[in-house]
GUROBA-400300 format. One record per residue (C-alpha): residue number from 0; residue in one letter; chain; x, y, z. Coordinates in steps of 0.2 Angstrom, whole numbers. Layout:
N
+-----+--------+--------+-------+-------+-------+
| num | residu | chaine |     u |     v |     w |
+-----+--------+--------+-------+-------+-------+
| NUM |      A |      A |     X |     Y |     Z |
...
+-----+--------+--------+-------+-------+-------+
This chain:
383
+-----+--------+--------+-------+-------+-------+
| num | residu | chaine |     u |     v |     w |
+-----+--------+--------+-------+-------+-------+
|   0 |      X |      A |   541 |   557 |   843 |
|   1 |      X |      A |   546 |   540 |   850 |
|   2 |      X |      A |   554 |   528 |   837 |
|   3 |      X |      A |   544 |   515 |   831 |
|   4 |      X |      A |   545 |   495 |   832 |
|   5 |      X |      A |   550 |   487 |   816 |
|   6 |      X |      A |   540 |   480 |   804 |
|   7 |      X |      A |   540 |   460 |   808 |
|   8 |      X |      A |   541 |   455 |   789 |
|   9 |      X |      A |   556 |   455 |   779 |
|  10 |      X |      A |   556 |   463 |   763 |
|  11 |      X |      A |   568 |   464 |   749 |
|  12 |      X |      A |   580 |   477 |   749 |
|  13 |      X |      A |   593 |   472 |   738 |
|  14 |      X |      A |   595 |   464 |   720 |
|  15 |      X |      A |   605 |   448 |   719 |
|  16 |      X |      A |   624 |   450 |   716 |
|  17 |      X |      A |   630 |   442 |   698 |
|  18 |      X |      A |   641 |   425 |   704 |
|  19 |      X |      A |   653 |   429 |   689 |
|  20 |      X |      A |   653 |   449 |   687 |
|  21 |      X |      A |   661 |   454 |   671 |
|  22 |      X |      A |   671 |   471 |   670 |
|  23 |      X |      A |   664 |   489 |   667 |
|  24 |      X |      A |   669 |   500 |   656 |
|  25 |      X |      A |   661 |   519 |   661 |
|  26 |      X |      A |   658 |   532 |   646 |
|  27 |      X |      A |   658 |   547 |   658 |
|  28 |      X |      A |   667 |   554 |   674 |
|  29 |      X |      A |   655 |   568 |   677 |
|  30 |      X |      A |   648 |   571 |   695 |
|  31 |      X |      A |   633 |   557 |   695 |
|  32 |      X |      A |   648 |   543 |   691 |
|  33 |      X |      A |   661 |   551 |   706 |
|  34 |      X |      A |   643 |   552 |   717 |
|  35 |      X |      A |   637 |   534 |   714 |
|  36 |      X |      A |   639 |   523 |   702 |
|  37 |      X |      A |   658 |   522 |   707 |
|  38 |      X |      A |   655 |   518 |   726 |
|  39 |      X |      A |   640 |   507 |   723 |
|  40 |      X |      A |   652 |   498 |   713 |
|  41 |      X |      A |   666 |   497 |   722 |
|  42 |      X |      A |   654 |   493 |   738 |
|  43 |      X |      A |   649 |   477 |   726 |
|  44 |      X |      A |   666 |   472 |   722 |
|  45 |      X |      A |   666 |   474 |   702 |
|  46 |      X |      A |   679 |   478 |   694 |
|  47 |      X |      A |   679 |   494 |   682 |
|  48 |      X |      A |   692 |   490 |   672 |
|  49 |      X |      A |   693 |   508 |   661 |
|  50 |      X |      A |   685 |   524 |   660 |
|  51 |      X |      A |   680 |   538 |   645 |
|  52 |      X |      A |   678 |   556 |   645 |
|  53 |      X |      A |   678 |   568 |   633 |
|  54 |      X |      A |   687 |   579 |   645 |
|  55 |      X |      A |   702 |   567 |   647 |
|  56 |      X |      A |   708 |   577 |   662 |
|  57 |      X |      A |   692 |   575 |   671 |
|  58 |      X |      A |   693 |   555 |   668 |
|  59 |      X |      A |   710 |   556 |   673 |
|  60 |      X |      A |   706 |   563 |   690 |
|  61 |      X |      A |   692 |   551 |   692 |
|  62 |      X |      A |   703 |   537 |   690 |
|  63 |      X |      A |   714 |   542 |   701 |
|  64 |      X |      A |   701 |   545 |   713 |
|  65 |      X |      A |   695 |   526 |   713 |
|  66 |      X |      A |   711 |   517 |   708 |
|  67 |      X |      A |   703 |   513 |   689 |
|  68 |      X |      A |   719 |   508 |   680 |
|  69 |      X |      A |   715 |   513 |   662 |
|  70 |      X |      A |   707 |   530 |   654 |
|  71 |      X |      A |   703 |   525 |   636 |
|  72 |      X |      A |   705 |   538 |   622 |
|  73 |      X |      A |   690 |   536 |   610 |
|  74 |      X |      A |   673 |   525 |   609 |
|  75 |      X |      A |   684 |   513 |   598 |
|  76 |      X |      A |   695 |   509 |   613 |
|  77 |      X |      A |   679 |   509 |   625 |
|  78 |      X |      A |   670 |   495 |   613 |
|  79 |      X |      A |   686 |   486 |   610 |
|  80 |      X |      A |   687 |   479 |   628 |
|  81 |      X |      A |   680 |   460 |   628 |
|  82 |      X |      A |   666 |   455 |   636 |
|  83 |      X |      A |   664 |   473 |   648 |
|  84 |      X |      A |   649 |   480 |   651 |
|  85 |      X |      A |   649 |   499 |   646 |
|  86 |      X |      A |   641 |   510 |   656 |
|  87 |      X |      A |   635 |   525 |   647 |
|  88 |      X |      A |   634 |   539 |   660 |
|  89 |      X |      A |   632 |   554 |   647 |
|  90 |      X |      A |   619 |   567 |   646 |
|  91 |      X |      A |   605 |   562 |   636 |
|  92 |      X |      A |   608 |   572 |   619 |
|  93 |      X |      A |   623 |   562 |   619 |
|  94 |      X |      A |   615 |   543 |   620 |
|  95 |      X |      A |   609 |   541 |   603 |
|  96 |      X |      A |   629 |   545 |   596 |
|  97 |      X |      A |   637 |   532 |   607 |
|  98 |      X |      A |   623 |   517 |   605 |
|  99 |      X |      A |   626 |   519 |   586 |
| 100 |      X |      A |   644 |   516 |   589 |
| 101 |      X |      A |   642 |   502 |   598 |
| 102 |      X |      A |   649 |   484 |   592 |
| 103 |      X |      A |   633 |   471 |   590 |
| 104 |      X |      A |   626 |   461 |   605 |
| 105 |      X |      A |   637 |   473 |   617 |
| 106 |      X |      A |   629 |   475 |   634 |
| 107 |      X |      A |   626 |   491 |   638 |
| 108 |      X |      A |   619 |   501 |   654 |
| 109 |      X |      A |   612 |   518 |   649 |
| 110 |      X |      A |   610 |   533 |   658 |
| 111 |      X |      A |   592 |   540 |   660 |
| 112 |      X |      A |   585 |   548 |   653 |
| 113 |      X |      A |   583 |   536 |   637 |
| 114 |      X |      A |   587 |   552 |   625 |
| 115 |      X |      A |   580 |   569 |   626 |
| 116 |      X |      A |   562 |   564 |   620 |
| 117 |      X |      A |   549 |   550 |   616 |
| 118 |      X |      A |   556 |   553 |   597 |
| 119 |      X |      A |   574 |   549 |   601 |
| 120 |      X |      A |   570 |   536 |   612 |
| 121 |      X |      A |   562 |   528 |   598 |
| 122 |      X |      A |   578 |   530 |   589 |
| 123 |      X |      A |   588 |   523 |   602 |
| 124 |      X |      A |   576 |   508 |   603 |
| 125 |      X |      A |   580 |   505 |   583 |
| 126 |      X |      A |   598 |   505 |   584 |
| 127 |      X |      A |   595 |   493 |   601 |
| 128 |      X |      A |   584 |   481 |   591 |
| 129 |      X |      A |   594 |   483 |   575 |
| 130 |      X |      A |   611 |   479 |   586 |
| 131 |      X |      A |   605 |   467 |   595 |
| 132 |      X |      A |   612 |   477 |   611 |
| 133 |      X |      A |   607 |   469 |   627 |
| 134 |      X |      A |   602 |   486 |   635 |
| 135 |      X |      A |   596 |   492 |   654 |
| 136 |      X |      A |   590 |   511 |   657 |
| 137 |      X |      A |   599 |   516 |   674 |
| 138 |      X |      A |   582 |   521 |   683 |
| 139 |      X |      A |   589 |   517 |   697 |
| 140 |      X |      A |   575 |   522 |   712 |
| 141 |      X |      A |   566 |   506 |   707 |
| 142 |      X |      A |   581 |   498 |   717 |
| 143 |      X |      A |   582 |   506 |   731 |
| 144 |      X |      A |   580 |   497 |   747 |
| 145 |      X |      A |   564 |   507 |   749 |
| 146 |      X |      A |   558 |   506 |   734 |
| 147 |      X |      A |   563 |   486 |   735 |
| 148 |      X |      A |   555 |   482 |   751 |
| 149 |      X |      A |   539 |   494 |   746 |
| 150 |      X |      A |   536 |   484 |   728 |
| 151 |      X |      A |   540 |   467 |   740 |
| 152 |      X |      A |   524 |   472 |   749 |
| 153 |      X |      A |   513 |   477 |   739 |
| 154 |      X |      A |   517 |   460 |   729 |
| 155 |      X |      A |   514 |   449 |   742 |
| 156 |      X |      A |   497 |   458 |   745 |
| 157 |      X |      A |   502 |   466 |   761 |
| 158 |      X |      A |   494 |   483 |   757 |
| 159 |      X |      A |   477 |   475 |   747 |
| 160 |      X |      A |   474 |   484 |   732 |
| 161 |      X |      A |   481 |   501 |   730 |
| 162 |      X |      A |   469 |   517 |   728 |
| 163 |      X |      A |   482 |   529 |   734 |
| 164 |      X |      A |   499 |   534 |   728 |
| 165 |      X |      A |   506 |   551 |   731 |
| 166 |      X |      A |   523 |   559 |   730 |
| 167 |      X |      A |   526 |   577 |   738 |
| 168 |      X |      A |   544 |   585 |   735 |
| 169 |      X |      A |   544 |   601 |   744 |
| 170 |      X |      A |   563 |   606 |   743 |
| 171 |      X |      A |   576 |   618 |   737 |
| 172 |      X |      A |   588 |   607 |   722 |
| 173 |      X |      A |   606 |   616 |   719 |
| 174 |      X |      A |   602 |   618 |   702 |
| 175 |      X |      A |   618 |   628 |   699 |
| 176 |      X |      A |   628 |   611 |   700 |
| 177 |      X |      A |   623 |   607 |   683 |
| 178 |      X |      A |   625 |   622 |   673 |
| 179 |      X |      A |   621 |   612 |   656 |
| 180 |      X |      A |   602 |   610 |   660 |
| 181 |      X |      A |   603 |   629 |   656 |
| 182 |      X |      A |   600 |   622 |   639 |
| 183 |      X |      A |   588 |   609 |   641 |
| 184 |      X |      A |   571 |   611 |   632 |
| 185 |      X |      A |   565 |   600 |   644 |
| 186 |      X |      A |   570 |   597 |   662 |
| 187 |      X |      A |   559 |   595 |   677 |
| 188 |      X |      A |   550 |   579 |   669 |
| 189 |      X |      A |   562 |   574 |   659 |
| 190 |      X |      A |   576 |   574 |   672 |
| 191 |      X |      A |   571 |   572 |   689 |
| 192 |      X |      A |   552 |   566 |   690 |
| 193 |      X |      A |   556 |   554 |   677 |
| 194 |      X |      A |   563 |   542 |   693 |
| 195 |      X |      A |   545 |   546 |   701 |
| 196 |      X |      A |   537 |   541 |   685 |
| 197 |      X |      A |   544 |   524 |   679 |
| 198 |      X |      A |   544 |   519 |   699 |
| 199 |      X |      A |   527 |   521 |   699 |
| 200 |      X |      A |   524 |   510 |   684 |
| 201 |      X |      A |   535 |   499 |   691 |
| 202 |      X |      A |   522 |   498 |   706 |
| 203 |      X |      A |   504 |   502 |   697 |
| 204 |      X |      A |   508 |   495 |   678 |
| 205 |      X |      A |   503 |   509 |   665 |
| 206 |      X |      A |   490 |   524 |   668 |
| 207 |      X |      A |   477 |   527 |   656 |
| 208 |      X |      A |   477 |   544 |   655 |
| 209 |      X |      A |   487 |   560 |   663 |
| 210 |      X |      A |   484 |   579 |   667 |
| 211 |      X |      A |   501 |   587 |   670 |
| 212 |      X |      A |   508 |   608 |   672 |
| 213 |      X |      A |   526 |   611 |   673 |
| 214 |      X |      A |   531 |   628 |   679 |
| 215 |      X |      A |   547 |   640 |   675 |
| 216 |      X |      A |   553 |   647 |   695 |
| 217 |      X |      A |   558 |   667 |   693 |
| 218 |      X |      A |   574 |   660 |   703 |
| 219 |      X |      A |   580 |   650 |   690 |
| 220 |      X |      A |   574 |   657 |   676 |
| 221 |      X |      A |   584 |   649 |   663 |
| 222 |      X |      A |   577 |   630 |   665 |
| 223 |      X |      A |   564 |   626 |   656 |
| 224 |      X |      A |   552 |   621 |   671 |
| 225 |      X |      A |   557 |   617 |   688 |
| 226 |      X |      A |   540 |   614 |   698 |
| 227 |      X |      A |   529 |   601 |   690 |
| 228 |      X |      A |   508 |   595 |   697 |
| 229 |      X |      A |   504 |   580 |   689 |
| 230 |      X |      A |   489 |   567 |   690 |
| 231 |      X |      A |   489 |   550 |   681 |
| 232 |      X |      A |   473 |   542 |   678 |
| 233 |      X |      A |   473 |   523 |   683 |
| 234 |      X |      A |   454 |   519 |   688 |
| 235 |      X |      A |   440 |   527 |   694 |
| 236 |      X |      A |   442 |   524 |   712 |
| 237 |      X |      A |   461 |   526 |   711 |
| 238 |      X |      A |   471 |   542 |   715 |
| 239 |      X |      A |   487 |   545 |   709 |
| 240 |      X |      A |   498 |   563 |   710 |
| 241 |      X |      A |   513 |   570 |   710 |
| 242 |      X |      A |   518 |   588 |   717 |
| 243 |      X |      A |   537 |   592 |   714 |
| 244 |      X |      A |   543 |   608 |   719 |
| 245 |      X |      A |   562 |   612 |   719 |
| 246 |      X |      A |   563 |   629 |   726 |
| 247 |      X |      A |   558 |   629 |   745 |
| 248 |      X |      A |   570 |   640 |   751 |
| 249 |      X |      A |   561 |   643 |   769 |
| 250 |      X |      A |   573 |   632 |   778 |
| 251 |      X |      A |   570 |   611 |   783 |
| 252 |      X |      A |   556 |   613 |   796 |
| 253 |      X |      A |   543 |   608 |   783 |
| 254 |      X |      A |   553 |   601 |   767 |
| 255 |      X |      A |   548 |   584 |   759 |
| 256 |      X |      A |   553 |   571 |   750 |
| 257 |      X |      A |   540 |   557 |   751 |
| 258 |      X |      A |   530 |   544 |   744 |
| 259 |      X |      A |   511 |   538 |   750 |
| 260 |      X |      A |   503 |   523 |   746 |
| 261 |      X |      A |   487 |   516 |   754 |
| 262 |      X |      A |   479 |   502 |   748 |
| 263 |      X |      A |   462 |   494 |   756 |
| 264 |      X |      A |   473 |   481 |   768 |
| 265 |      X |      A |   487 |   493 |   773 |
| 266 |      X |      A |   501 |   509 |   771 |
| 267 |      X |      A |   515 |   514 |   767 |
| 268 |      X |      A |   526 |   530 |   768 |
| 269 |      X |      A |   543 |   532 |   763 |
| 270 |      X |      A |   558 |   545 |   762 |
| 271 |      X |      A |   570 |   551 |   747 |
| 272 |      X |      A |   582 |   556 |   758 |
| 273 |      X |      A |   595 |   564 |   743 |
| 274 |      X |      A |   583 |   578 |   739 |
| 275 |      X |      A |   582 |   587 |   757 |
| 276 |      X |      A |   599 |   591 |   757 |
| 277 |      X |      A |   607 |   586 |   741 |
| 278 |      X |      A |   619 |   579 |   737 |
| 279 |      X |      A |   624 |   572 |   755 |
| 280 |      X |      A |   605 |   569 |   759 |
| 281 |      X |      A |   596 |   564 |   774 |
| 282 |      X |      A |   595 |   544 |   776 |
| 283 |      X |      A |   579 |   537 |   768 |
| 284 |      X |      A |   565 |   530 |   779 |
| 285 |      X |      A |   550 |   517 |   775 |
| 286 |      X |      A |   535 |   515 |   787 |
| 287 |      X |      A |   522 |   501 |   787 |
| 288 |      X |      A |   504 |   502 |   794 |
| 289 |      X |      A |   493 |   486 |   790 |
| 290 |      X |      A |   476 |   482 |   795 |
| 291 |      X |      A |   463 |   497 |   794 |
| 292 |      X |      A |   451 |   508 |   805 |
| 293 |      X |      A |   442 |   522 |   812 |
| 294 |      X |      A |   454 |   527 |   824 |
| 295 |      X |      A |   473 |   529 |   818 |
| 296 |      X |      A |   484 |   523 |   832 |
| 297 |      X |      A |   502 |   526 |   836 |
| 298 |      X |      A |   508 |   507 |   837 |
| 299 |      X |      A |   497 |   501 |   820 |
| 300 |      X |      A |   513 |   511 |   810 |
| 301 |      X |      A |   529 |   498 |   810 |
| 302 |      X |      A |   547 |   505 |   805 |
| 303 |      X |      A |   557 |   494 |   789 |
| 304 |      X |      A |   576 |   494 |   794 |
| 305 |      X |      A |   581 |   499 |   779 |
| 306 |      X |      A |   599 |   493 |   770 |
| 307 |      X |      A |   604 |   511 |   763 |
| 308 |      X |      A |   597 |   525 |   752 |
| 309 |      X |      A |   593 |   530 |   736 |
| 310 |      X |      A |   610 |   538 |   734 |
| 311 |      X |      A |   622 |   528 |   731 |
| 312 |      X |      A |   615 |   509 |   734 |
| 313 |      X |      A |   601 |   509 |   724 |
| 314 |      X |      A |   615 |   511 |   709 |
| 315 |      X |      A |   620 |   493 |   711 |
| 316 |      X |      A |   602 |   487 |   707 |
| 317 |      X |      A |   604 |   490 |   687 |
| 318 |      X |      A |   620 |   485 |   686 |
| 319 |      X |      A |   619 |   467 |   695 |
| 320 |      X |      A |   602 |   465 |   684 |
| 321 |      X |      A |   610 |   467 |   667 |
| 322 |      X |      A |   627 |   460 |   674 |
| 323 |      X |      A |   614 |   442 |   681 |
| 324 |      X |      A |   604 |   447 |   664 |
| 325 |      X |      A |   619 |   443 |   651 |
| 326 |      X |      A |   625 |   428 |   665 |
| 327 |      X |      A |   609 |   421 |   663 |
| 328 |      X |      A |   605 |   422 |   684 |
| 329 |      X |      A |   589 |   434 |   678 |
| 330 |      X |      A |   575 |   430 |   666 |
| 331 |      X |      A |   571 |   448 |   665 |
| 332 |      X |      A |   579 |   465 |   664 |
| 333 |      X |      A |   569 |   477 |   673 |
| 334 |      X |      A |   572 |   492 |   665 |
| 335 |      X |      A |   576 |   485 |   649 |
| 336 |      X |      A |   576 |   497 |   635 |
| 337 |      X |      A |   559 |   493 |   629 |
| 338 |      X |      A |   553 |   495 |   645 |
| 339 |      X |      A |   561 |   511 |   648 |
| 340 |      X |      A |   553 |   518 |   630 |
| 341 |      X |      A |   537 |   515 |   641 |
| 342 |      X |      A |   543 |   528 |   654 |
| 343 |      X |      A |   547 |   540 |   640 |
| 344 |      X |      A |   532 |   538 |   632 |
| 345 |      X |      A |   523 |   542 |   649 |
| 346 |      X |      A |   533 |   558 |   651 |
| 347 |      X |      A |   529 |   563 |   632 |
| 348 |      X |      A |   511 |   564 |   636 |
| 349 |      X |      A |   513 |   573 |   651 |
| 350 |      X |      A |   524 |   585 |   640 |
| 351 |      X |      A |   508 |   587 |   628 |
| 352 |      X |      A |   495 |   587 |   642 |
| 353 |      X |      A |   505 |   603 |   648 |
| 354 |      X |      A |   506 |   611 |   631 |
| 355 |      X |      A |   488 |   608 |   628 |
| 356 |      X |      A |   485 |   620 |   645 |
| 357 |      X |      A |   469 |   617 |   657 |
| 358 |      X |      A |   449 |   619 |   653 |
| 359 |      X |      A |   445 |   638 |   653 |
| 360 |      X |      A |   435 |   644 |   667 |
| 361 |      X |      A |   416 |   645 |   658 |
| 362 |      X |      A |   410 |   664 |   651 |
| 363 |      X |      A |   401 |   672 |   664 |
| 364 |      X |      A |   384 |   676 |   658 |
| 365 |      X |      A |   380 |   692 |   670 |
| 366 |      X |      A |   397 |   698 |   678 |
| 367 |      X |      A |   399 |   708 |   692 |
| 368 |      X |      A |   398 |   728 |   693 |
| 369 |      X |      A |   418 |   730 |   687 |
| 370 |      X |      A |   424 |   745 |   700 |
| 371 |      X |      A |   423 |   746 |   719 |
| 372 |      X |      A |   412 |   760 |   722 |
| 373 |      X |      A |   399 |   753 |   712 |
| 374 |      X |      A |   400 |   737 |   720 |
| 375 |      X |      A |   398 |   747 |   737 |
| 376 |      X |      A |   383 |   758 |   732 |
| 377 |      X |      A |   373 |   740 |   726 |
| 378 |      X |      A |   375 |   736 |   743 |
| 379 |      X |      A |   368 |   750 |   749 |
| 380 |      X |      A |   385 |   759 |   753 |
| 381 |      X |      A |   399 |   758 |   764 |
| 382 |      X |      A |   396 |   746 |   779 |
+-----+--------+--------+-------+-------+-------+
């Protein structure tokens, strides 16, 4: 396949650094903080001034890792430090604890998902609102420099009004590496197409309804799903699904990782690189075809030279929003808590939309003959 001229517009691909960045403080040194909020950091210059663990030894060894000159023994020491931003990379049953012991007005950058339901979410957002914490969730795909260039598109009206969306993840996910989703009651939604999810609303605004299954896999039969088929209701002559399966073990030849959009002036089809071979990944990709026709051609699909993937570099979006946010460089905080309740509550009804179960195929009023040899003589026998 020959490669494909680039796209003549250019699109956003990166959020504006903070002229004044204040320090972080990081609550948590597990694998997601080694992976990439440390070298999206570093990659931006700020400074993380002190890390927290509840396993000192693993802090230790991550501050070593990236030259951090301070592990902090307790949330007292963490909320101590003047004028940081803390960045609370903990898993999400663990959220609710730390923002209660927050110091009020404190700036804080949460990891998603926003607690572990739409209920504790809800609890999170009291404690926020009663605090008066100035809070961003770190669903970080919205930053991506695909995800930037694609929402710079369909902004500017380059794709007309979009009927389309479609994600398709067809891969195999290392599960293993996180052995505390074992005990999750929830998982697929909740933890991973979540970033599908609030990236989506980011680009369509709210659905107004959704249909939603997500499925145990017998290979990993302690999650609580693993494969998820969703559909979210936005107009009657728009489509929008998601097909998420993380246990393709058949090899790369047909894996994916992809969102579609087509809207009625153009398209647009772009790579998550991170889950076809995670966690090192394959770089992402975004395509652009405007105009429309009968006849697809070749030359009508443009490239966008893209500025990164997903992992690590769209981890400096959140940051440098909260970090311009507090500054006063930004007059909105894109994944501001209350925002992020939003994204919960979206994933709360998909929840109950698969509890609820589908529509029963109708009774049949005159079934078949049951066995096959009475089938075969109703025929007239064999033949």
């Amino acid at each position: 396949m020959s490669a494909l001229a680039p796209f003549p517009i250019a699109l956003r691909q990166r959020w504006e650094l903070p002229a004044r960045p204040r320090a972080i403080v990081i609550v948590g040194a597990g694998g997601i903080v080694n992976d990439a909020h440390l070298p999206a950091y570093r990659a931006c210059g700020f400074e993380v001034a002190a890390l927290h663990d509840t396993d000192r030894a693993r802090a230790e060894a991550t501050a070593r890792r990236f030259g951090v000159p301070r592990v902090l023994a307790s949330l007292d020491e963490v909320f101590a430090v003047r004028d940081a931003i803390v960045d609370v990379a903990v898993p999400p049953e663990a959220v609710l604890g730390i923002v209660e012991r927050a110091t009020r007005g404190a700036a804080l950058l949460i990891q998603k998902p926003l607690g572990r339901d739409l209920a504790e979410a809800t609890a999170i957002r009291r404690v926020c609102r009663e605090k008066r914490l100035v809070a961003a969730v770190n669903f970080q795909l919205r930053f991506s420099p695909m995800m930037l260039a694609l929402r710079d598109a369909v902004l500017r009206g380059l794709l007309g009004r979009v009927v389309e969306l479609e994600v398709r993840v067809n891969c195999r996910m290392p599960w293993e590496l996180w052995p505390f989703l074992a005990s999750l009651p929830r998982m697929e939604l909740a933890l991973h197409s979540i970033h599908y999810l609030d990236s989506i609303r980011g680009l369509l605004g709210e659905p107004r309804a959704v249909w939603c299954r997500t499925v145990k896999h017998p290979d990993a039969p302690k999650l609580a799903s693993s494969r998820s088929t969703m559909i979210l209701d936005y107009a009657d002559d728009v489509r929008c699904a998601l097909t998420v399966n993380h246990h393709h073990g058949h090899g790369p030849r047909h894996e994916a990782s992809e969102l579609r959009v087509e809207g009625l002036a153009g398209a647009a089809v772009g790579q998550m690189g991170v889950n076809l071979d995670y966690p090192r990944g394959r770089p992402d990709f975004l395509e652009l075809a405007l105009g429309r026709g009968d006849v697809a051609r070749a030359h009508d699909w443009r490239a966008v030279p893209l500025e990164g993937s997903w992992f690590p570099d769209a981890f400096r979006g959140p940051m440098s929003n909260l970090q311009r946010f507090v500054a006063g460089e930004d007059a909105e905080l894109s994944t501001s808590v209350e925002d992020a309740w939003r994204t919960m509550q979206l994933v709360e009804a998909l929840y109950a939309s698969d509890a609820r179960g589908g529509t029963p195929l109708p009774r049949d009023p005159d079934p078949a003959i049951p066995d096959a040899s009475a089938r075969s003589a109703a025929r007239g026998g064999p033949g």
